[in-house]
Short mmCIF file of the C-alpha atoms (twelve columns), coordinates in Angstrom:
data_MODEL
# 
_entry.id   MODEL 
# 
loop_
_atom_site.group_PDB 
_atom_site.id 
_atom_site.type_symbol 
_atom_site.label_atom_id 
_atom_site.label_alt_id 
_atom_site.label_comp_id 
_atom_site.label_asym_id 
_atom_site.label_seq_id 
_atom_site.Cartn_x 
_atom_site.Cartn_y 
_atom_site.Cartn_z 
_atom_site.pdbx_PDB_model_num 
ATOM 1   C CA . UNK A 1   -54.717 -24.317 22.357 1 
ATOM 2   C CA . UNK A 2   -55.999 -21.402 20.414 1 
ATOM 3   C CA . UNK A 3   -55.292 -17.921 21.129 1 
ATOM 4   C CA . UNK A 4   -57.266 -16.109 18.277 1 
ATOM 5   C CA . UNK A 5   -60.661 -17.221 18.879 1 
ATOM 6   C CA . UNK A 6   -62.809 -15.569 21.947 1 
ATOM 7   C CA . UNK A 7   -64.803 -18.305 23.374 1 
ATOM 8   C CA . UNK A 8   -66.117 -16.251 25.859 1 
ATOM 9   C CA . UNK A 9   -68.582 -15.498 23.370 1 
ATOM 10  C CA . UNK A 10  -70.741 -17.298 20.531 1 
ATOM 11  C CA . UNK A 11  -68.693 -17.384 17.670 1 
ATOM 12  C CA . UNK A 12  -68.114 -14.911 14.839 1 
ATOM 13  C CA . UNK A 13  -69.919 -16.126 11.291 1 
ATOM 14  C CA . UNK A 14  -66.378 -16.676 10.202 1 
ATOM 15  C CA . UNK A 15  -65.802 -18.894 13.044 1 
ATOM 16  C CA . UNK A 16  -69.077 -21.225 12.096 1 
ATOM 17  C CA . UNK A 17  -68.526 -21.265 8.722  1 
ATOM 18  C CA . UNK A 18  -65.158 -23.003 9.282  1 
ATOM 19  C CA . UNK A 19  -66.600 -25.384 11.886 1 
ATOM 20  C CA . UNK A 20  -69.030 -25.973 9.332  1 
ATOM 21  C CA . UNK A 21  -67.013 -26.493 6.316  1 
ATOM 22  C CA . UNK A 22  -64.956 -28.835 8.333  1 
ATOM 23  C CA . UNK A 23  -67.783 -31.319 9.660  1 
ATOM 24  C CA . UNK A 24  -69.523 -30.915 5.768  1 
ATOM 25  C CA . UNK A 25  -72.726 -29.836 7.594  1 
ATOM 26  C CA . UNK A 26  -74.845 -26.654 7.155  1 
ATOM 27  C CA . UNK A 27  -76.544 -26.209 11.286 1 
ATOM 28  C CA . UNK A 28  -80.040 -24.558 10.435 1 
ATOM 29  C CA . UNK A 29  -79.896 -23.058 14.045 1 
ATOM 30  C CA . UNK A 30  -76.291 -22.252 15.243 1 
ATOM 31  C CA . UNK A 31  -77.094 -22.395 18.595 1 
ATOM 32  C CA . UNK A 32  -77.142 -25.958 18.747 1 
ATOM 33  C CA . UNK A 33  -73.612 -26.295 17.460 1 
ATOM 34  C CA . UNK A 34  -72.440 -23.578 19.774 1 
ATOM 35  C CA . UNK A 35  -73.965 -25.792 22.412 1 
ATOM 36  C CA . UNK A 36  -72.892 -28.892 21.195 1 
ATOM 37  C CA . UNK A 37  -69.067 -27.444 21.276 1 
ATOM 38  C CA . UNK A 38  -69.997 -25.803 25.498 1 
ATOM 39  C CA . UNK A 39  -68.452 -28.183 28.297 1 
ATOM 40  C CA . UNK A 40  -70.505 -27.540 31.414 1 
ATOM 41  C CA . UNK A 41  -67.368 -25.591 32.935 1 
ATOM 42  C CA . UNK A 42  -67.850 -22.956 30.695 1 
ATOM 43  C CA . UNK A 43  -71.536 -22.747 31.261 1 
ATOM 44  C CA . UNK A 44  -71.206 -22.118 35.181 1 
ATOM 45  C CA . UNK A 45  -68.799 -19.544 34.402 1 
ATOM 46  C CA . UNK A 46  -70.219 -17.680 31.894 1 
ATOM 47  C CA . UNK A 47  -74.057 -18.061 32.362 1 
ATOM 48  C CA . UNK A 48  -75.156 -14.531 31.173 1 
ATOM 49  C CA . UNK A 49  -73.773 -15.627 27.691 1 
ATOM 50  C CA . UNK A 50  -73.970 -19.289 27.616 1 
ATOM 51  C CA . UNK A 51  -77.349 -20.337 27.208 1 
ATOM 52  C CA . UNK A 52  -76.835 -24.526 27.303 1 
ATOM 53  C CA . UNK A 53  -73.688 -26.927 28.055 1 
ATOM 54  C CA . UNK A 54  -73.519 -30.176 26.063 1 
ATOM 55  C CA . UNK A 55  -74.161 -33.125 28.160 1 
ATOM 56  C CA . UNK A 56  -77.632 -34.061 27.263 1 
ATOM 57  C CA . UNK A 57  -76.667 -33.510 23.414 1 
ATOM 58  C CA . UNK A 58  -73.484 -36.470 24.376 1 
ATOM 59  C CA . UNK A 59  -75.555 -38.752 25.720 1 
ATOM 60  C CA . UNK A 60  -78.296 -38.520 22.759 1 
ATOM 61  C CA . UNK A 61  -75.543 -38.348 20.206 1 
ATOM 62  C CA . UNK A 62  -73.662 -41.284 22.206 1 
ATOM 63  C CA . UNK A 63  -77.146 -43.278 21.611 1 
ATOM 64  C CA . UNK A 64  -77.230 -42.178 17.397 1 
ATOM 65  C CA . UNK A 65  -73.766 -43.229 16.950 1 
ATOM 66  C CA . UNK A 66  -73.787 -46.501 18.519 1 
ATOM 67  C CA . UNK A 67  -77.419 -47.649 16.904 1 
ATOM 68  C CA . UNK A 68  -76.331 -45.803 13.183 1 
ATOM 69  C CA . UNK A 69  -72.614 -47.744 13.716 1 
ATOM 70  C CA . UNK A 70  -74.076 -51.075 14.784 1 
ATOM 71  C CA . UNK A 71  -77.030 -51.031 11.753 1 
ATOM 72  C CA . UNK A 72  -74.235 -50.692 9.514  1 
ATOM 73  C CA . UNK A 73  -72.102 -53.117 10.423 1 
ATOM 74  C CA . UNK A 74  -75.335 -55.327 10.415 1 
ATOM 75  C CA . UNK A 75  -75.651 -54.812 6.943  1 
ATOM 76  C CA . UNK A 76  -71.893 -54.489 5.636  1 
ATOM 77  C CA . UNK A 77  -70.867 -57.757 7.581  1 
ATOM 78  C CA . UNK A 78  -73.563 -60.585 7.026  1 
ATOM 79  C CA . UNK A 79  -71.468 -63.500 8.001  1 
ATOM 80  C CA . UNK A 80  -70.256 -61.608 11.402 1 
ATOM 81  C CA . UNK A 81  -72.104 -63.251 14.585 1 
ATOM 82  C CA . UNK A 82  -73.147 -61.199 17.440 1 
ATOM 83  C CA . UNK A 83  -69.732 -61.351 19.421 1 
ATOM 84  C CA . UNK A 84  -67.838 -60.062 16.286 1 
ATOM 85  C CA . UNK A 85  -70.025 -57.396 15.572 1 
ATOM 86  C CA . UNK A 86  -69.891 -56.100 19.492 1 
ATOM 87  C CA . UNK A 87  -66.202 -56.015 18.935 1 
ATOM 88  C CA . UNK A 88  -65.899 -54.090 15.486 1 
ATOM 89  C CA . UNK A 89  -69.085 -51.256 16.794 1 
ATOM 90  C CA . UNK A 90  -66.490 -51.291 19.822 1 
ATOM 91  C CA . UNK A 91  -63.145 -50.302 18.355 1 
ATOM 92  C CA . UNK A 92  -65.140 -47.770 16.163 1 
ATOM 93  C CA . UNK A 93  -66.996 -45.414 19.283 1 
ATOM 94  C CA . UNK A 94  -64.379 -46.530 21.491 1 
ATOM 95  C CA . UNK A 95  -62.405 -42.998 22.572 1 
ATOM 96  C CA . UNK A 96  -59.424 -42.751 20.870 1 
ATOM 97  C CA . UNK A 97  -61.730 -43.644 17.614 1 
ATOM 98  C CA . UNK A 98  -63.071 -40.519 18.469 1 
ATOM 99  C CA . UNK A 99  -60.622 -38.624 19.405 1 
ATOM 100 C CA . UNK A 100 -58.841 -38.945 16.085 1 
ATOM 101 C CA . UNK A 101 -61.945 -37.898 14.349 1 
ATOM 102 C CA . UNK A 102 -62.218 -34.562 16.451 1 
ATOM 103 C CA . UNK A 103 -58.782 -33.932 15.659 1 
ATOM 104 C CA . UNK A 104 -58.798 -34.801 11.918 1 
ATOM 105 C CA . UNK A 105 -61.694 -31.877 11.481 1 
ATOM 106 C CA . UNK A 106 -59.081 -29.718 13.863 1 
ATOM 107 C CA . UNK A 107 -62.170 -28.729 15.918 1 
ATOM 108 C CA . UNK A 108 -60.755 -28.981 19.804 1 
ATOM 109 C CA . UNK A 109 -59.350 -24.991 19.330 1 
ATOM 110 C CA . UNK A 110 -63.531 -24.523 19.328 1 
ATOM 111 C CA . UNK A 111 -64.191 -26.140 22.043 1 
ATOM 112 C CA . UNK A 112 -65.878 -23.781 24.990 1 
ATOM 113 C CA . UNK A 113 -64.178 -24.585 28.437 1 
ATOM 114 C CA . UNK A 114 -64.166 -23.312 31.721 1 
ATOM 115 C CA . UNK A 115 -60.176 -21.716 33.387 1 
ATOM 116 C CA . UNK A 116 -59.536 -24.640 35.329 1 
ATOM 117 C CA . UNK A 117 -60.272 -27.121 32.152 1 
ATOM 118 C CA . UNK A 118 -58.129 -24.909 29.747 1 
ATOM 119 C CA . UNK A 119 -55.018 -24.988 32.696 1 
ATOM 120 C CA . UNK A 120 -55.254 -28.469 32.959 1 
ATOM 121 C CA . UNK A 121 -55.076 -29.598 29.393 1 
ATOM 122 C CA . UNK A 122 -58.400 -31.110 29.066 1 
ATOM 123 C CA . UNK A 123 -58.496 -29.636 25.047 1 
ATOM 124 C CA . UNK A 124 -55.753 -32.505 24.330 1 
ATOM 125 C CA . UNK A 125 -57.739 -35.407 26.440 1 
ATOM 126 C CA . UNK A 126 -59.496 -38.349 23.854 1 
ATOM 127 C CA . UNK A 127 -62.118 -38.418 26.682 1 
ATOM 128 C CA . UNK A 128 -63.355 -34.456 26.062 1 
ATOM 129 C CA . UNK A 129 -62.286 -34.780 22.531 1 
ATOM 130 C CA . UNK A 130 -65.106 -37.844 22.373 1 
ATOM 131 C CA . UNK A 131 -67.568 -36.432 24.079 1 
ATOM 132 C CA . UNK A 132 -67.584 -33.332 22.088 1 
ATOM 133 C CA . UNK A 133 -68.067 -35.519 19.009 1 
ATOM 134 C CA . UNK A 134 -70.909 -37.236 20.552 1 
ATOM 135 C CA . UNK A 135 -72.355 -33.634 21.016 1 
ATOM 136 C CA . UNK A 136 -72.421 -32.723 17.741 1 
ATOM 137 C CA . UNK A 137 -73.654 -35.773 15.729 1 
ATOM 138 C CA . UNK A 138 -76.562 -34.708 18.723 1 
ATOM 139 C CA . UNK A 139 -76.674 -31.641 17.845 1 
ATOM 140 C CA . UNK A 140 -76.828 -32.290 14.066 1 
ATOM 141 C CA . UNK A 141 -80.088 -35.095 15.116 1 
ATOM 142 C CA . UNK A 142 -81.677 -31.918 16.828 1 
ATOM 143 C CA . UNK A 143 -81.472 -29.633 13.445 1 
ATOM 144 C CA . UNK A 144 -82.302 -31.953 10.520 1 
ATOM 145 C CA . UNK A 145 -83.124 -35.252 12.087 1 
ATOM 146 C CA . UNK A 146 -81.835 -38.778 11.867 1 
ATOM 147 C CA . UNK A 147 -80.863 -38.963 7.817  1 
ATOM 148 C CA . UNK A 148 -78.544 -36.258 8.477  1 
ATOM 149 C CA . UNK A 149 -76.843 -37.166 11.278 1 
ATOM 150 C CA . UNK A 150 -76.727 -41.173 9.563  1 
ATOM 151 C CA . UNK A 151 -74.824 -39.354 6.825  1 
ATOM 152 C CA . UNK A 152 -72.556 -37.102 9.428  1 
ATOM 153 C CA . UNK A 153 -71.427 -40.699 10.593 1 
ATOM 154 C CA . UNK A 154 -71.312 -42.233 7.539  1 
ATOM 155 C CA . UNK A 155 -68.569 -39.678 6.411  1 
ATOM 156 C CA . UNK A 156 -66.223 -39.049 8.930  1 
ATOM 157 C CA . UNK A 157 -66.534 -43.005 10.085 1 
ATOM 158 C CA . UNK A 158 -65.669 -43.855 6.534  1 
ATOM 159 C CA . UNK A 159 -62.324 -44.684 6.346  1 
ATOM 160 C CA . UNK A 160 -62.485 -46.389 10.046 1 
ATOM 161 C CA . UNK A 161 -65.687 -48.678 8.816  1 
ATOM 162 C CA . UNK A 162 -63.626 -49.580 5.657  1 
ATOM 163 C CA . UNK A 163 -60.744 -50.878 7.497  1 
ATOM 164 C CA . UNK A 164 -62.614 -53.411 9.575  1 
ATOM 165 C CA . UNK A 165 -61.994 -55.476 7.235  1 
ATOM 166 C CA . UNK A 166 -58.914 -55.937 8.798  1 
ATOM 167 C CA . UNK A 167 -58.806 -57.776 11.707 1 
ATOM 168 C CA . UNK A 168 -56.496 -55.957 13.135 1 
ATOM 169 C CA . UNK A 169 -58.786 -53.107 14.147 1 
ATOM 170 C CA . UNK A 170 -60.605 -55.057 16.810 1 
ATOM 171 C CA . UNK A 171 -57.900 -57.105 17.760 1 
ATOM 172 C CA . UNK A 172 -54.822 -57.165 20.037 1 
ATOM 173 C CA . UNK A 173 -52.964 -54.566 17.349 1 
ATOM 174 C CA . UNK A 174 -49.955 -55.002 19.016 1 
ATOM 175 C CA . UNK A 175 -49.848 -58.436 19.236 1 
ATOM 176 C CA . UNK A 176 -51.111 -58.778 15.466 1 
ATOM 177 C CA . UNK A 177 -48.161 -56.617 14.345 1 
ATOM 178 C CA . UNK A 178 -45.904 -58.470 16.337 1 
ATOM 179 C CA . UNK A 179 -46.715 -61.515 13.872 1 
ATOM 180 C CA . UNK A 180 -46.928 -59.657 11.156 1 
ATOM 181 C CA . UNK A 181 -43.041 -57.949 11.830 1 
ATOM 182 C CA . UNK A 182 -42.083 -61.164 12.763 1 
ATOM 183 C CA . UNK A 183 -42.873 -63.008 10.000 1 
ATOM 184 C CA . UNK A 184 -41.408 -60.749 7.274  1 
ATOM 185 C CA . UNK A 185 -38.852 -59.241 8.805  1 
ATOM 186 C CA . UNK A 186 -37.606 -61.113 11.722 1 
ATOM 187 C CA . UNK A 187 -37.684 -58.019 13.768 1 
ATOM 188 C CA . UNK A 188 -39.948 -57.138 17.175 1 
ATOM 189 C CA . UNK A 189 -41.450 -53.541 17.050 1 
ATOM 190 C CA . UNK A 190 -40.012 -51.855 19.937 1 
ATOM 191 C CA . UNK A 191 -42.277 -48.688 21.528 1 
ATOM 192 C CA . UNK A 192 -40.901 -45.626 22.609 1 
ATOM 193 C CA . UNK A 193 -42.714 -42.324 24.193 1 
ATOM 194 C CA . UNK A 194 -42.503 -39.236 21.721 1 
ATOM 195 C CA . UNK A 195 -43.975 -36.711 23.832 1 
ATOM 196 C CA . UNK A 196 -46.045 -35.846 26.838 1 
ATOM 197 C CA . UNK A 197 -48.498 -33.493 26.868 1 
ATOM 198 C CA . UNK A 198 -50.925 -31.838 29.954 1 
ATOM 199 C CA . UNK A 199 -50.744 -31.950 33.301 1 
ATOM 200 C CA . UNK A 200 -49.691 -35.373 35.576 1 
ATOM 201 C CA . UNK A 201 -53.131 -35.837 36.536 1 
ATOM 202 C CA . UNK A 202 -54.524 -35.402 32.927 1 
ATOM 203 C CA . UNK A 203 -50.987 -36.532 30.648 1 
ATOM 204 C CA . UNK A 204 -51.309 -37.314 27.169 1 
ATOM 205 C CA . UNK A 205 -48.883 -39.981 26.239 1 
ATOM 206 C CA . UNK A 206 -47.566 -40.029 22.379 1 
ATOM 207 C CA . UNK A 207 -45.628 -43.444 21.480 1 
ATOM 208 C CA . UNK A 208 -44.110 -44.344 18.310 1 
ATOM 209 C CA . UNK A 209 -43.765 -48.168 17.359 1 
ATOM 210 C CA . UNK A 210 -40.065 -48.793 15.203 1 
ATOM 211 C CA . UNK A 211 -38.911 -51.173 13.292 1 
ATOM 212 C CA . UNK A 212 -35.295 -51.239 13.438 1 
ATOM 213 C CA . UNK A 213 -34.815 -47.034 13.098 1 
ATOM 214 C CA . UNK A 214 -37.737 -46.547 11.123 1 
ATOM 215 C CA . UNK A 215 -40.827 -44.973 12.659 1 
ATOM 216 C CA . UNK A 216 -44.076 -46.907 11.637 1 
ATOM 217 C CA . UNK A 217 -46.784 -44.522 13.097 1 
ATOM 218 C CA . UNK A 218 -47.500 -42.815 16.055 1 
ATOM 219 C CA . UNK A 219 -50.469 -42.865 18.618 1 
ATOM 220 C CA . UNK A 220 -52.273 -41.179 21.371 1 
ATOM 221 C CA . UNK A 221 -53.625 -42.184 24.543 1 
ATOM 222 C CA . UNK A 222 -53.983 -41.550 28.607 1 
ATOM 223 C CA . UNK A 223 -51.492 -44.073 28.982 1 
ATOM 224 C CA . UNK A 224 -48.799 -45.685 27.434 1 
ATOM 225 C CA . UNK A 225 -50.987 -49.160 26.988 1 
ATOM 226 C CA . UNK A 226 -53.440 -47.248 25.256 1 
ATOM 227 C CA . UNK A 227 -51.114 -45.176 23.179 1 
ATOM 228 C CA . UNK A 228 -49.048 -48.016 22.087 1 
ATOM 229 C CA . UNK A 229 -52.186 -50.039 21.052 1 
ATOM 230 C CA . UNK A 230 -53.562 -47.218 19.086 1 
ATOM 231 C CA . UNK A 231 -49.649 -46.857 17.373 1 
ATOM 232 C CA . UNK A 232 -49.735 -50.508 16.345 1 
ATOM 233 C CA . UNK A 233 -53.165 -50.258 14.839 1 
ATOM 234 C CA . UNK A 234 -52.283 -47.276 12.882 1 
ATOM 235 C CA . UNK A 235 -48.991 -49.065 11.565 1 
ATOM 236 C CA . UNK A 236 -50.955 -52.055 10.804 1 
ATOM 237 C CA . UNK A 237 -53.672 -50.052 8.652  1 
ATOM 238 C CA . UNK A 238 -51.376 -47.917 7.196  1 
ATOM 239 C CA . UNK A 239 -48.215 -48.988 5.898  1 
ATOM 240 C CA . UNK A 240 -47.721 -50.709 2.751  1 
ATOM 241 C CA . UNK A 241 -46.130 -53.782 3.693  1 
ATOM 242 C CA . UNK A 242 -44.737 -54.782 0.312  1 
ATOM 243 C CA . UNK A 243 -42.881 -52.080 -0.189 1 
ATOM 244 C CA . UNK A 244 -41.332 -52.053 3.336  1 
ATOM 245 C CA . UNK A 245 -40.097 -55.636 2.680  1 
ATOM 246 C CA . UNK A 246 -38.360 -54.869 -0.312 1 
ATOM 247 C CA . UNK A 247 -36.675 -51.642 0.942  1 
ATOM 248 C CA . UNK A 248 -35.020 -53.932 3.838  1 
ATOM 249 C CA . UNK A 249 -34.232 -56.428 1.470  1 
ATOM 250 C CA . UNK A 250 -32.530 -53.790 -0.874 1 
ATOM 251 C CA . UNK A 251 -30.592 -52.627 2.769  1 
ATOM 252 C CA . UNK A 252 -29.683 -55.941 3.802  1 
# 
């Protein structure tokens, strides 16, 4: 939630130059990233200063991502067949993949959203958070044209494309660090919910996956299953394994 910005109105220069500086991307015309950050809520409420909401820029951006994501993964994964490339372009514009982008450039405090949105916690949701996203690699296509919004993608996708050369990225993660615990350790993760966030109808579940006391990593989703899954992959891609085998044998 933010409580500094007005969003009843386009934003101040301040405003768009942090937006900008966050996504590395100049916007020629700012009302296409004003629009890109509009949910249609907002528009129907506030139509005598909201020129545009941003669902046709989501479904062209939704269209740029998933042809710019699938030609690289064409070229940075010869050997991959058809099946295996589906799955890897999947766990990359899948929601929580977007999601944790949005978040990581701290842009849902921008997003424009009608009363009943705000009250019901749709700023935390992976689904608005995605679609938003989706909006502005759009909106970036509509001011400077596809070699822009390639290289939008190709930066904030970075570190997800790199690690799919794990497996465990398109896999079952929890499963996969299941074996992986398991086998050097001798322990089962265990998942627990850290917090709850939102509404019932719109919750926002937080789990943490442990091993023994220690907190691997933590993930979001709209449910537990989701949450947990997205907690095991981050553990999985993130934790130097190594080193957490010879702390517990130090302890034990």
């Amino acid at each position: 939630m933010c409580t500094e910005i007005d969003l009843s109105y386009p934003f101040s220069p301040e405003d768009l130059r942090e937006i900008e500086l966050s996504i590395g991307y100049s916007f020629h015309d700012h009302d296409k990233l004003i629009n890109a950050l509009t949910r249609r809520s907002f528009w129907h409420e506030n139509r005598s200063t909201c020129t545009d909401n941003n669902e046709r820029m989501e479904f062209l951006g939704d269209s740029i991502l998933n042809m710019v994501v699938a030609y690289i993964l064409y070229l940075e994964f010869p050997g991959a067949d058809e099946g295996e490339l589906q799955k890897r372009r999947a766990s990359l514009v899948k929601q929580n993949s977007l999601a944790i982008i949005m978040r990581d450039l701290d842009l849902a405090k921008f997003i424009r959203m009608g009363k009943g949105d705000e009250r019901s916690g749709c700023r935390e949701r992976n689904s608005i958070l995605a679609d938003t996203l989706e909006a502005v690699i759009g909106a970036v296509f509509l001011d400077s044209g596809y070699e822009d919004a390639t290289n939008f993608i190709h930066t904030h996708f970075r570190t997800m494309l790199d690690s799919l050369n794990d497996v465990a990225c398109f896999e079952d993660s929890k499963s996969l660090l299941q074996e992986r615990s398991q086998a050097l350790f001798g322990v089962t993760p265990v998942y627990a919910v850290l917090d709850e966030i939102g509404e019932e109808h719109s919750r926002i579940f937080r789990m943490g996956v442990f091993l023994g006391e220690t907190l691997l990593a933590a993930g979001e989703g709209p449910n537990k299953k989701e949450a947990a899954q997205m907690a095991a992959s981050k553990a999985l891609s993130s934790n130097d394994w190594e080193l957490i085998h010879e702390k517990r044998k130090n302890v034990l």
